[in-house]
MIDOSE-1310 file (N, C-alpha, C; in nm, 2 decimals, decimal comma, always signed):
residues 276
xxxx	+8,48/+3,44/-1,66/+8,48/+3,48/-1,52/+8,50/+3,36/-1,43; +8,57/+3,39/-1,33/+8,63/+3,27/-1,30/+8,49/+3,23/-1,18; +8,45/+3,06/-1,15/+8,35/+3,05/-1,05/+8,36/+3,06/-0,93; +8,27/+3,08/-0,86/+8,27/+3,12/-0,71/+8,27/+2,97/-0,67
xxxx	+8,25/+2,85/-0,74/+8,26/+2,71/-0,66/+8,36/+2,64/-0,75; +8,45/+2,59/-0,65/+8,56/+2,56/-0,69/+8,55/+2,39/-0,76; +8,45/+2,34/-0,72/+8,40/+2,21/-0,69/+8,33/+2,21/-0,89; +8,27/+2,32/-0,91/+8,22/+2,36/-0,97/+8,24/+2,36/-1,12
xxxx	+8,40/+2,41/-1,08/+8,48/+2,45/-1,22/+8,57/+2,33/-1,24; +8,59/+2,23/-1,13/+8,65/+2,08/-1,15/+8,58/+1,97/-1,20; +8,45/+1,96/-1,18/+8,37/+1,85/-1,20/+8,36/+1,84/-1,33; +8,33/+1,94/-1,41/+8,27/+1,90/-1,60/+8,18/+1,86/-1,55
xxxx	+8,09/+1,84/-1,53/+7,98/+1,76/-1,54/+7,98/+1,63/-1,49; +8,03/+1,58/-1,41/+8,07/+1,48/-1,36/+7,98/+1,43/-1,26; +7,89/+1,27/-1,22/+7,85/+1,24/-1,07/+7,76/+1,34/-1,06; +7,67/+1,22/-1,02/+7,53/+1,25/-0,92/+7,52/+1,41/-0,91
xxxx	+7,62/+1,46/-0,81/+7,58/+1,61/-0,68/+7,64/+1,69/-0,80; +7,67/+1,70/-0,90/+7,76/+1,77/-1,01/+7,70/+1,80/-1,11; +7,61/+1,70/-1,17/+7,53/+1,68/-1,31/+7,45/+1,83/-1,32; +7,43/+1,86/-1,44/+7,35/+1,98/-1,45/+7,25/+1,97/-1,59
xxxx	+7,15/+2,02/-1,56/+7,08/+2,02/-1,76/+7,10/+1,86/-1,76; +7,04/+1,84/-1,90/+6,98/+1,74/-1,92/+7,04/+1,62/-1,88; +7,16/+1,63/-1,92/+7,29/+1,51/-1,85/+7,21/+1,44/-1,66; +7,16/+1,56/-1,62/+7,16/+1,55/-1,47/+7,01/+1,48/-1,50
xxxx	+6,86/+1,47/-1,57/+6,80/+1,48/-1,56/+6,75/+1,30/-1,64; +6,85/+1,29/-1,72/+6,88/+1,18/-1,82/+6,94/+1,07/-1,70; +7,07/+1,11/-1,65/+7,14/+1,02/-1,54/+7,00/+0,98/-1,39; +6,92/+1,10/-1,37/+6,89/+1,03/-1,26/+6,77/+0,95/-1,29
xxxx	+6,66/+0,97/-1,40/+6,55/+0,94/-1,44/+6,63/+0,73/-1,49; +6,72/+0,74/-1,48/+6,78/+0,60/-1,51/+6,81/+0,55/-1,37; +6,87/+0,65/-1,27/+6,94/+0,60/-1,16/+6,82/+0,56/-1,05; +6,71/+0,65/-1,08/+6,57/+0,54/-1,05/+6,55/+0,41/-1,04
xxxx	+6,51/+0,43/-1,22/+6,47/+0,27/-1,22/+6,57/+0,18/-1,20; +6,69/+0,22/-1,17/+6,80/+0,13/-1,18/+6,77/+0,03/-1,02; +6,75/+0,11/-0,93/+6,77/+0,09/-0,77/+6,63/+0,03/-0,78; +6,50/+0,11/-0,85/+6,36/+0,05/-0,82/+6,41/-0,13/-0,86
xxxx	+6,45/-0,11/-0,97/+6,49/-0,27/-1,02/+6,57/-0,36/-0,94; +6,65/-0,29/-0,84/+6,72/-0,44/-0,73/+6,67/-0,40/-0,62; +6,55/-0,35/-0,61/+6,46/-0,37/-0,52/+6,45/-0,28/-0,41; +6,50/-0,15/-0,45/+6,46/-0,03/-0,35/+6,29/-0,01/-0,34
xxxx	+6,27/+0,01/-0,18/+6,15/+0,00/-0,21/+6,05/-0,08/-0,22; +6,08/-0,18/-0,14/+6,05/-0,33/-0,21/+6,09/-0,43/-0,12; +6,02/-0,53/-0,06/+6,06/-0,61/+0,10/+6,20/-0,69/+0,02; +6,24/-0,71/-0,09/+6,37/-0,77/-0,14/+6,48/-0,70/-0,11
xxxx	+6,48/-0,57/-0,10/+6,59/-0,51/-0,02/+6,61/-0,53/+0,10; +6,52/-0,56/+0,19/+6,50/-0,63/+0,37/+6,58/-0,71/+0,37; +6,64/-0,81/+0,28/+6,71/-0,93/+0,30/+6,84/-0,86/+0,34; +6,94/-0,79/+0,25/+7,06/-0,73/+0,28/+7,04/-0,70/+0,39
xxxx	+6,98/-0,59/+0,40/+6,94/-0,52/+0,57/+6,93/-0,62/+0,69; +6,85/-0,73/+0,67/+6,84/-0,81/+0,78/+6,98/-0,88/+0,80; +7,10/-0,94/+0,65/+7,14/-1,00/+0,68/+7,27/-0,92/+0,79; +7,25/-0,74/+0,72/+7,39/-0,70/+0,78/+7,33/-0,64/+0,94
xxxx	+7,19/-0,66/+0,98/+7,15/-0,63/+1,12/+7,19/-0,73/+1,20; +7,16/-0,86/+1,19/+7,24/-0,97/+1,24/+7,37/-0,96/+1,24; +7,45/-0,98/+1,13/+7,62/-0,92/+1,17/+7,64/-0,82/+1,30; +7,60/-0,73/+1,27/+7,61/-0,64/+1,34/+7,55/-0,65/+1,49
xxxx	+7,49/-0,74/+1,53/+7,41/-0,75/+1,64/+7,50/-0,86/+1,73; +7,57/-0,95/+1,59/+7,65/-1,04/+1,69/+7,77/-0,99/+1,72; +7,85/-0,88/+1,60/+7,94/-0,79/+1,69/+7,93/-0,71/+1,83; +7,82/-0,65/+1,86/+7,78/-0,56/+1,95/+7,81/-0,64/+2,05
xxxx	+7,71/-0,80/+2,05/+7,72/-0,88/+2,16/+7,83/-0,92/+2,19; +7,98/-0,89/+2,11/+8,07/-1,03/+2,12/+8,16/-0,88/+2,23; +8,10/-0,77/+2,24/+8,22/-0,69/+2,28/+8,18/-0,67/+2,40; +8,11/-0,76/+2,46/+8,08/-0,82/+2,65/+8,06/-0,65/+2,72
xxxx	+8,00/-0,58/+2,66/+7,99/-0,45/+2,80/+8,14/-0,34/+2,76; +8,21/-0,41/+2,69/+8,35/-0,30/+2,71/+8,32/-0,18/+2,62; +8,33/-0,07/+2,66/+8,39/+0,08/+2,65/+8,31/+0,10/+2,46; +8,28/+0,09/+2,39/+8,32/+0,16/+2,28/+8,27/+0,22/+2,16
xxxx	+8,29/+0,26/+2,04/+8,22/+0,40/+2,02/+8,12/+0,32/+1,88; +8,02/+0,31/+1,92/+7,87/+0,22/+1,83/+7,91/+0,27/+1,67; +7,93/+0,41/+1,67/+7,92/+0,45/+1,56/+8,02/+0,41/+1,46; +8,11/+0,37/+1,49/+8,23/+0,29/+1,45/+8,15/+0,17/+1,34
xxxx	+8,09/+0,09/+1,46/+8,07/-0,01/+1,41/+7,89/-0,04/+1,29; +7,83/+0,09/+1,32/+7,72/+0,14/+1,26/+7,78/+0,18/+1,13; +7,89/+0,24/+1,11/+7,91/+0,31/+0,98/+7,97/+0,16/+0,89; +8,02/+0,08/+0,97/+8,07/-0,07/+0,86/+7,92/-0,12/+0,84
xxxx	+7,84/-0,09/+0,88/+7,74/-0,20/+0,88/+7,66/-0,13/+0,78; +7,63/+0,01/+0,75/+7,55/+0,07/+0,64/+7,63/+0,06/+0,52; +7,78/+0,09/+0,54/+7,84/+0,12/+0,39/+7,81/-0,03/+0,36; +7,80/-0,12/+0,41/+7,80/-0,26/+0,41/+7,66/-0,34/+0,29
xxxx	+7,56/-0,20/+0,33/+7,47/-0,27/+0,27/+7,43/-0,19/+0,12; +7,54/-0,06/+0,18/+7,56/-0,03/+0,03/+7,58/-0,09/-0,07; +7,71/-0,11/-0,04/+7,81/-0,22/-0,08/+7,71/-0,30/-0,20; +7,65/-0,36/-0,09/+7,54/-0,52/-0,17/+7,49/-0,48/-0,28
xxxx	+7,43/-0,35/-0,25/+7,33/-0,27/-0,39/+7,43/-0,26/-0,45; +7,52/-0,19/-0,47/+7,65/-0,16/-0,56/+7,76/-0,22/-0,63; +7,78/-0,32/-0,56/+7,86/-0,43/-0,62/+7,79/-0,60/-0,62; +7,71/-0,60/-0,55/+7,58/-0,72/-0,58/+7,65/-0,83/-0,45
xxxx	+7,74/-0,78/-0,40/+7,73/-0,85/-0,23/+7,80/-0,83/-0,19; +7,79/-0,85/-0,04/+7,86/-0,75/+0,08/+7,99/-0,82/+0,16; +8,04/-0,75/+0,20/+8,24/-0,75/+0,24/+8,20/-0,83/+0,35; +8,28/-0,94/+0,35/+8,30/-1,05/+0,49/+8,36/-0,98/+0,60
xxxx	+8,31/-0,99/+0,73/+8,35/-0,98/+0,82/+8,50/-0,92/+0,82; +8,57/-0,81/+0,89/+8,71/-0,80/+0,84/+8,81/-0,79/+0,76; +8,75/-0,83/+0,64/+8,77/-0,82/+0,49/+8,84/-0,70/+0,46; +8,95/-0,70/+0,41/+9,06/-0,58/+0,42/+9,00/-0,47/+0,31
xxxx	+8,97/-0,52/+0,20/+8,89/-0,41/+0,14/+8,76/-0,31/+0,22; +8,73/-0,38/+0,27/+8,61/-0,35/+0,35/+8,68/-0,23/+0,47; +8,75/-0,31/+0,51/+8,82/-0,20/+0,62/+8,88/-0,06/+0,58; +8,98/-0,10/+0,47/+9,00/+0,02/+0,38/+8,84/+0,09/+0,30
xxxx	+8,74/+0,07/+0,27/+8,66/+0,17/+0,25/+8,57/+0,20/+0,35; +8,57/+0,15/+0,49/+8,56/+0,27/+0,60/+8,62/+0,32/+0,67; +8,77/+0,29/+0,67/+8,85/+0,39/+0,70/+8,86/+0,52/+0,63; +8,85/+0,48/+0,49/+8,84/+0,61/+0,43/+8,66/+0,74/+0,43
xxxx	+8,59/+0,65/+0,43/+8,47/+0,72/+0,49/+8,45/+0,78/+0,56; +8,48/+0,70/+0,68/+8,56/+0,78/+0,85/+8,60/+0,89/+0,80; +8,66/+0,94/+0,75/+8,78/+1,02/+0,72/+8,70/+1,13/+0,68; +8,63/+1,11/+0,56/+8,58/+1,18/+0,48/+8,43/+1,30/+0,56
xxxx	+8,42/+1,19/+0,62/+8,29/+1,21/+0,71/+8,29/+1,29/+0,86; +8,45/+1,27/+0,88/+8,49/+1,28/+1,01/+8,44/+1,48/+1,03; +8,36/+1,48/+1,10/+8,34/+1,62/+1,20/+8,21/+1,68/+1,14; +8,10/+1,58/+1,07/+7,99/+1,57/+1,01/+7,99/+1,67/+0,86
xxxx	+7,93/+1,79/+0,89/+7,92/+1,84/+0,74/+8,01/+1,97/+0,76; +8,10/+1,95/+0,86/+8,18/+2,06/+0,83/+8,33/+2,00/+0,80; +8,35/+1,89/+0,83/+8,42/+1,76/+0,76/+8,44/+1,72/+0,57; +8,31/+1,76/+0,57/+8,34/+1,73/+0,40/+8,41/+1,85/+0,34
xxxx	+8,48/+1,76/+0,23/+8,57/+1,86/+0,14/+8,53/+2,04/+0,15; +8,65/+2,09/+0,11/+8,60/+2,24/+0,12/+8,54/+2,27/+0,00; +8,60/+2,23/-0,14/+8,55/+2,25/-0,25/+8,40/+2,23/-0,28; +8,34/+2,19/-0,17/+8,20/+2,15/-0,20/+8,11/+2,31/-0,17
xxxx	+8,19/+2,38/-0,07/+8,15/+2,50/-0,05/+8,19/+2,59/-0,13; +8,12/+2,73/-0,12/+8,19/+2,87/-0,18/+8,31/+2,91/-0,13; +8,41/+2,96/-0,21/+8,52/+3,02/-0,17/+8,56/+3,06/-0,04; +8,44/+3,18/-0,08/+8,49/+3,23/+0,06/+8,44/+3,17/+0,15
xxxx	+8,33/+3,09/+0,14/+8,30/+3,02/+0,29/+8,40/+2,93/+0,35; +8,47/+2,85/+0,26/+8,58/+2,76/+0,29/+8,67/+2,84/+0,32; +8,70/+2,95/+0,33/+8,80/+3,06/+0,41/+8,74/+3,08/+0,54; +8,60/+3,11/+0,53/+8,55/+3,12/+0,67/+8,61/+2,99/+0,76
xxxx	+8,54/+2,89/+0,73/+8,51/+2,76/+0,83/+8,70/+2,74/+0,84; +8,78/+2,76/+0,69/+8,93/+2,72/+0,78/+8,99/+2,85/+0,90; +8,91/+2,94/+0,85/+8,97/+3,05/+0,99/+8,96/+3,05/+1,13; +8,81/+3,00/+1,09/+8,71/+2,93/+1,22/+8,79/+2,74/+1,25
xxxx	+8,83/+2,69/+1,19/+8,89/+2,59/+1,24/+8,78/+2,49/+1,18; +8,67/+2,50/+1,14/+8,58/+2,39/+1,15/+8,54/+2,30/+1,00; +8,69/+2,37/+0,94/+8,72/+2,21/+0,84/+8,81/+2,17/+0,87; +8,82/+2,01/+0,82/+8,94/+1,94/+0,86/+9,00/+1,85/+0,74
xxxx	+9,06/+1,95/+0,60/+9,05/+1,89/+0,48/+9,18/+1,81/+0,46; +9,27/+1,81/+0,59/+9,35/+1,69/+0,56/+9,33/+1,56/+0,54; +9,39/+1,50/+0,43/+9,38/+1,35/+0,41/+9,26/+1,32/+0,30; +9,19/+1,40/+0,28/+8,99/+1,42/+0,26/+9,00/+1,37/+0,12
xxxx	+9,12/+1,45/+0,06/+9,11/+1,46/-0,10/+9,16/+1,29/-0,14; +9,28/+1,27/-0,06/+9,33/+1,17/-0,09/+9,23/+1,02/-0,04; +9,15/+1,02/+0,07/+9,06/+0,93/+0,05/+8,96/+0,95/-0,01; +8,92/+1,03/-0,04/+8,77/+1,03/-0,21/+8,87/+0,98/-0,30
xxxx	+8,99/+1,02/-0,33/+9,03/+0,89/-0,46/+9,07/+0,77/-0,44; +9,09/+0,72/-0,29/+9,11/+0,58/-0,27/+8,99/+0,51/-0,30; +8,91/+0,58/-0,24/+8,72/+0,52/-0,29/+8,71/+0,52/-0,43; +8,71/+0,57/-0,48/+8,70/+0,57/-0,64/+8,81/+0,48/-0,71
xxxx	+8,91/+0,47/-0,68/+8,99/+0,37/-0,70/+8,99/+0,20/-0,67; +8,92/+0,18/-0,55/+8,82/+0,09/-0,51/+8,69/+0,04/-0,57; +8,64/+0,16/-0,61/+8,54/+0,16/-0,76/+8,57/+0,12/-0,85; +8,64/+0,14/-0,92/+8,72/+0,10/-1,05/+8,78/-0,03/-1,05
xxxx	+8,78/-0,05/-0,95/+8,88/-0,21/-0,94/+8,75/-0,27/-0,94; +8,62/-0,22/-0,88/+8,52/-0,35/-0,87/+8,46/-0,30/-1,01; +8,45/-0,21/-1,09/+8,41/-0,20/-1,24/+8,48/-0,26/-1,32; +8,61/-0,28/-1,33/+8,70/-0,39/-1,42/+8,66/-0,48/-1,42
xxxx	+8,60/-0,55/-1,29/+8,57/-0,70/-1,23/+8,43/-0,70/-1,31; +8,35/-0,63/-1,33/+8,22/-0,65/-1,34/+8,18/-0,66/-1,49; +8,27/-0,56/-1,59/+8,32/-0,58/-1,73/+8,39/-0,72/-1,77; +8,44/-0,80/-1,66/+8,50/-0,88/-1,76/+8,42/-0,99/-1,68
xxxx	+8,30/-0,98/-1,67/+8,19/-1,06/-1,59/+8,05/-1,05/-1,64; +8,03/-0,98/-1,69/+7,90/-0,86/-1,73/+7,82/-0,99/-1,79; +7,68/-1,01/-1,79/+7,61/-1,12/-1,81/+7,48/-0,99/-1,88; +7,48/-1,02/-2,04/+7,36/-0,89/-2,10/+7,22/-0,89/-2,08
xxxx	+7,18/-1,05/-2,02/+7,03/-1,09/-1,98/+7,05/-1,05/-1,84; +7,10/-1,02/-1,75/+7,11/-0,97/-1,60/+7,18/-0,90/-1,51; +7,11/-0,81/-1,43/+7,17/-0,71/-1,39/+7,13/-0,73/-1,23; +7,29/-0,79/-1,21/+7,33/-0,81/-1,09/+7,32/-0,73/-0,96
xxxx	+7,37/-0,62/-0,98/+7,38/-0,50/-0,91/+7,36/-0,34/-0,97; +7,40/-0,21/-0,91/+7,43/-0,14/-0,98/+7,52/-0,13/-1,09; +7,60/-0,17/-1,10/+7,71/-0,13/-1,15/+7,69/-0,18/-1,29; +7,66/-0,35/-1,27/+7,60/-0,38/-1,39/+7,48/-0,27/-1,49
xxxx	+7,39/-0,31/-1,38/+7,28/-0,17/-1,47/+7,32/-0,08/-1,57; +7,46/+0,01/-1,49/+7,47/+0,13/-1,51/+7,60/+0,12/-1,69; +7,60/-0,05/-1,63/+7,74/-0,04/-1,80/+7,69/-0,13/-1,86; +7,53/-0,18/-1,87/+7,44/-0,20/-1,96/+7,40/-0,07/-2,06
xxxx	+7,33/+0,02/-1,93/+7,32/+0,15/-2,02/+7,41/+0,21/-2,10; +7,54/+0,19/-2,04/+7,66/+0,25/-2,11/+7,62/+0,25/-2,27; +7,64/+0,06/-2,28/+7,63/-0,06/-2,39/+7,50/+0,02/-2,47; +7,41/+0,08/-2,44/+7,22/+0,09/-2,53/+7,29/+0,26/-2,57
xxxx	+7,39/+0,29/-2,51/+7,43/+0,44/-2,58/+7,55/+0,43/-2,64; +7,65/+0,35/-2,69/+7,80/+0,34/-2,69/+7,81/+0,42/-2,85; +7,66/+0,45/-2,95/+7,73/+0,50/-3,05/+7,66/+0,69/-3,02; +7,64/+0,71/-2,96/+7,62/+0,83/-2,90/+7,73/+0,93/-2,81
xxxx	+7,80/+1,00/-2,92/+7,89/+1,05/-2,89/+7,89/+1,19/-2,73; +7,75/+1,22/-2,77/+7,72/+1,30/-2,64/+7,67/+1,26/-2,52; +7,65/+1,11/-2,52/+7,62/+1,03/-2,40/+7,65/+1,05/-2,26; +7,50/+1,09/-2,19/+7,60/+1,13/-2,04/+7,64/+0,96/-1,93
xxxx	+7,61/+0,89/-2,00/+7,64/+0,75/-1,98/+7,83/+0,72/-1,97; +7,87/+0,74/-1,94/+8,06/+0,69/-1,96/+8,10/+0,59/-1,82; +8,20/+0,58/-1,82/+8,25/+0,49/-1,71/+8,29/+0,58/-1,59; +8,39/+0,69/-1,67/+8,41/+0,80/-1,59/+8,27/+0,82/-1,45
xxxx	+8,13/+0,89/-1,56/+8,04/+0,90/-1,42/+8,00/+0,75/-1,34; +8,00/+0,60/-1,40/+7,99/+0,54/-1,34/+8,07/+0,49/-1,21; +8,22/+0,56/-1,24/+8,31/+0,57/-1,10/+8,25/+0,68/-0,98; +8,22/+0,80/-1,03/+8,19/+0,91/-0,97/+8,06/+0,87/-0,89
xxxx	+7,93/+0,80/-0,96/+7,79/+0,76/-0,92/+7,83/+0,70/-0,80; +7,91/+0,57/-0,81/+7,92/+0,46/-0,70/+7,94/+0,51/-0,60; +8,04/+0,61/-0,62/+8,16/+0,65/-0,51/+8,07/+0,73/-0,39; +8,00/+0,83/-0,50/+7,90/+0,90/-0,44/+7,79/+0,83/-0,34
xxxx	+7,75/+0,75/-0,37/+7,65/+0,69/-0,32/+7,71/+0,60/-0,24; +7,83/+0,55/-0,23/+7,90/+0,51/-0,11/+7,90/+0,58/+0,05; +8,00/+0,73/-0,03/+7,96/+0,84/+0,10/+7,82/+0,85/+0,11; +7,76/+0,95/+0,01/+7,58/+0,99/+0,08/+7,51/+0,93/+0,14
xxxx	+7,55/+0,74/+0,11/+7,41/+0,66/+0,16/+7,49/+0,62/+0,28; +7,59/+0,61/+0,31/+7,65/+0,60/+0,44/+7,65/+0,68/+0,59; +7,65/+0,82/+0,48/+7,69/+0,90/+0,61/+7,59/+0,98/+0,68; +7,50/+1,00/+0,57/+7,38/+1,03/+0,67/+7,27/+0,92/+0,76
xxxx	+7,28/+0,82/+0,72/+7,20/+0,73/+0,77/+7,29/+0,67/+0,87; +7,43/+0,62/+0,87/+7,45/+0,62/+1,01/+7,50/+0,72/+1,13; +7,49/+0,85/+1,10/+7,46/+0,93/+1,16/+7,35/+0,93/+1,22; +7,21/+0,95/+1,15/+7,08/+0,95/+1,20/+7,06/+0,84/+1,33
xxxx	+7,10/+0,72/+1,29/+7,14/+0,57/+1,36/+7,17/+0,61/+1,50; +7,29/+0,66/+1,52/+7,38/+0,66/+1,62/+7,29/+0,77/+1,68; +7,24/+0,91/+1,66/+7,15/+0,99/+1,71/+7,03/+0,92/+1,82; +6,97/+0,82/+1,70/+6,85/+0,79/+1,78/+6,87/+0,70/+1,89
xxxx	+7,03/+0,65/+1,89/+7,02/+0,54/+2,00/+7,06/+0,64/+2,12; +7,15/+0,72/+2,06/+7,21/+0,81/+2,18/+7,07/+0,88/+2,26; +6,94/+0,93/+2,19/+6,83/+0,97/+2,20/+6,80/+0,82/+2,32; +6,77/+0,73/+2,27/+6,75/+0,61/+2,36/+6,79/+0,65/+2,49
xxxx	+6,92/+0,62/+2,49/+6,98/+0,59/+2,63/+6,98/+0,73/+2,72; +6,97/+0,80/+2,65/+6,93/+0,95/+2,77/+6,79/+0,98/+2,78; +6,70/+0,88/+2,73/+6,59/+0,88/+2,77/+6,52/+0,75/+2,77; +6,57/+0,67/+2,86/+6,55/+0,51/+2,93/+6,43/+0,51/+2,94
xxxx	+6,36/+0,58/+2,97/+6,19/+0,59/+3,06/+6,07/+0,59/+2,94; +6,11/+0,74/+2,92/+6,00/+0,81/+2,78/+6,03/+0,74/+2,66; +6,15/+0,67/+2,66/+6,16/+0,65/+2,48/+6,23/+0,52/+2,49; +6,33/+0,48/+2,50/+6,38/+0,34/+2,49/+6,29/+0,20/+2,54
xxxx	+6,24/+0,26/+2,71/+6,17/+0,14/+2,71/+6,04/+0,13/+2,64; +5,98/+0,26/+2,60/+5,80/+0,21/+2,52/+5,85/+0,14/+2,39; +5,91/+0,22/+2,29/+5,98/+0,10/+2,21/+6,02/-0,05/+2,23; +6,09/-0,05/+2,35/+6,09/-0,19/+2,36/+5,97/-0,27/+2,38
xxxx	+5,93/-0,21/+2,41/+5,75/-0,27/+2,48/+5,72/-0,29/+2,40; +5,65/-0,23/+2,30/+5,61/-0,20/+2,18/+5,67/-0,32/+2,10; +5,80/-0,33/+2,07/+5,84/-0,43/+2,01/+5,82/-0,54/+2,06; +5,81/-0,58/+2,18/+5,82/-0,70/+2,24/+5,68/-0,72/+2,20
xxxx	+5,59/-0,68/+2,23/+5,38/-0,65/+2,22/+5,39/-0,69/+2,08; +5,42/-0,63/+1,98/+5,40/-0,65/+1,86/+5,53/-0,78/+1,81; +5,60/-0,76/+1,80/+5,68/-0,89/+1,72/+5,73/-0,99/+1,85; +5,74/-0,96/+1,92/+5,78/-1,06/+2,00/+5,96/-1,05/+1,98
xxxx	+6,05/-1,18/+2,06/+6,16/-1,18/+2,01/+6,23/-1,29/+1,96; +6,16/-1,37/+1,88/+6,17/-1,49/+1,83/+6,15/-1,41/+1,66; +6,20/-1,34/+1,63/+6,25/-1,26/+1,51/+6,26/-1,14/+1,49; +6,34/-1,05/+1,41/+6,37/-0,90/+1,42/+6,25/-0,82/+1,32
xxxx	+6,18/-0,74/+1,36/+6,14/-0,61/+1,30/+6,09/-0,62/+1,17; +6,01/-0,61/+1,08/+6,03/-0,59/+0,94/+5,94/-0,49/+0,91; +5,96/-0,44/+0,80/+5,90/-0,29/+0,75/+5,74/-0,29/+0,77; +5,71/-0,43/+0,74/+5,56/-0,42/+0,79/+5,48/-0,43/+0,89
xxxx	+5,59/-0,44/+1,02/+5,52/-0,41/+1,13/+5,52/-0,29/+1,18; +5,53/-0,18/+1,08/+5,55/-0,04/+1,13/+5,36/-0,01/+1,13; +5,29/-0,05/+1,08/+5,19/-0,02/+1,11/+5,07/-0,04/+1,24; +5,15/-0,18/+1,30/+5,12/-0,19/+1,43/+5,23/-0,13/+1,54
xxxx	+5,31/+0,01/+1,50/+5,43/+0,07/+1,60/+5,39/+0,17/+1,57; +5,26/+0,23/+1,63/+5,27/+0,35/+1,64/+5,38/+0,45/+1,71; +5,41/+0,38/+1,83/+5,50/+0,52/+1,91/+5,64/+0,50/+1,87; +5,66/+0,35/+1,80/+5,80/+0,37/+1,76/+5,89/+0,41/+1,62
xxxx	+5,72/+0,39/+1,51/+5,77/+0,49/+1,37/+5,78/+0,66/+1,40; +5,63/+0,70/+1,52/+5,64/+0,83/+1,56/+5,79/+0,90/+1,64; +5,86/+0,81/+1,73/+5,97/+0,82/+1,78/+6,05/+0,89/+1,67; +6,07/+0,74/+1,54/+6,21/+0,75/+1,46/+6,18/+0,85/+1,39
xxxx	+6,04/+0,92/+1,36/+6,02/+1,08/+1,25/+6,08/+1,17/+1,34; +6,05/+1,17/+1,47/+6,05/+1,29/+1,60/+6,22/+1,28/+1,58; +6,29/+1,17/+1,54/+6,37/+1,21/+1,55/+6,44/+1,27/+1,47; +6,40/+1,23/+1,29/+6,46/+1,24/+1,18/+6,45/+1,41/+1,16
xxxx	+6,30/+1,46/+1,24/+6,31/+1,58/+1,24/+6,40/+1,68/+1,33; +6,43/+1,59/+1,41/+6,49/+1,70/+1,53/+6,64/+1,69/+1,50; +6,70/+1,56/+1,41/+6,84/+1,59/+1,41/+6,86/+1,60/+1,26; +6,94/+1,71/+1,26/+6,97/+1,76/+1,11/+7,13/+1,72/+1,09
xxxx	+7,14/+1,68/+0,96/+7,26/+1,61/+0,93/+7,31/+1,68/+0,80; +7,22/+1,79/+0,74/+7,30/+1,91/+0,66/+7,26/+2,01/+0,65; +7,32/+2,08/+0,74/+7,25/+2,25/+0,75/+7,31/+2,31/+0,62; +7,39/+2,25/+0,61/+7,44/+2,41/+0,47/+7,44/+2,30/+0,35
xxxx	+7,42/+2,16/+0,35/+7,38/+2,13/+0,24/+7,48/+2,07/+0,11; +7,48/+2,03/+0,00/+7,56/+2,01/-0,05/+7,50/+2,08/-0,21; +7,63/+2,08/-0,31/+7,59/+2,21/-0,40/+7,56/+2,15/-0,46; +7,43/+2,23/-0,57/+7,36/+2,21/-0,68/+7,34/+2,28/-0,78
């Protein structure tokens, strides 16, 4: 019988959003500890983060007041720190690879969740939203495989680098595990999903977090009084400005951790969700 998801009957079993039965259960219970181990969850991740908040802070500054659109430059700055988890460090400034994987993100991401691929939905719903206009699957297909092709170029690199006492990044991790299953012919371990995992976690950890980003600032500035300036106060009262923010002064930020939930609740970034 043929399936009602198109995404569905393409994948085999493929990647993260795809996996099903034990494969899915096997893959994530590793994709855990993999991240708990380079420090998700853990003030050692703060370092990436602080280092790409600075970048990012000196870009903002360097563009004197002129015109332009934050979220632009919010989306280079998260896939950025993706990046660092996933390949074990982050794209210089300008860096043409870099530009080419958020151009293609852009892309992919472009018109929030009605933007992503159709295949991710039901048939007929992806009849719906193209009748209604509100997909935009041009170009979409062809940048998910530029991304993953970009993957693969940094997995070749990492293979003929691979160090068996250390795991650099993801990527490493994940073709260590490969290595502890290689005579296991039903292994949900292959290179295949380790292109699909990256890729995935390129878009997911990108697109909703600088989305949420750009929300809360835009929340800011239309609300100068009630919300931007107590935060600032708040920040200035507690850290001062002779350094930026760290996860442990959320405990002395009451109105500004309560702000960023107030917001996480109020803006939704997948109503219809992605398939499972």
């Amino acid at each position: 019988m043929d399936d009602k998801f198109t995404l569905k009957k393409k994948a085999q079993n493929i990647g993260t959003s795809k996996f099903n039965g034990k494969a899915w259960k096997q893959n994530r219970n590793f994709l855990l500890t993999v991240f708990e181990d380079l420090g998700f969850g853990k003030p050692s991740i703060e370092d990436h983060i602080m280092e790409e908040l600075q970048e990012l802070i000196s870009q903002l500054s360097n563009t004197a007041g002129c015109l332009i659109n934050v979220k632009d430059y919010i989306t280079a700055s998260v896939s950025n720190i993706i990046a660092a988890v996933m390949f074990g460090s982050r794209f210089e400034t300008g860096e043409t690879t870099h530009k080419c994987l958020v151009k293609h993100l852009k892309n992919i991401l472009d018109g929030g969740e009605f933007g992503l691929p159709v295949e991710t939905k039901p048939k007929w719903l992806s009849r719906v939203m193209a009748s209604l206009r509100l997909n935009k699957p041009e170009g979409k297909r062809e940048s998910w495989l530029a991304i993953r092709e970009l993957v693969r170029e940094k997995i070749t690199e990492h293979k003929n680098t691979l160090n068996p006492d250390w795991n650099r990044d993801f990527i490493d991790g994940y073709l260590q595990k490969m290595r502890e299953h290689h005579a296991d012919p039903t292994s949900p371990f292959s290179e295949e999903n380790l292109q699909e995992h990256t890729a995935e976690f390129l878009l997911s950890g990108t697109g909703p977090l600088s989305m949420r980003i750009s929300w809360v600032l835009h929340i800011c500035a239309h609300n100068p009084n009630s919300v931007q300036f107590k935060i600032q106060k708040e920040i200035d009262d507690v850290v001062g400005r002779h350094r930026p923010p760290t996860w442990e002064d959320r405990k002395e930020m009451p109105f500004t951790l309560a702000a960023l939930k107030e917001a996480l609740r109020w803006i939704s970034v997948g109503t219809i969700g992605c398939s499972r």
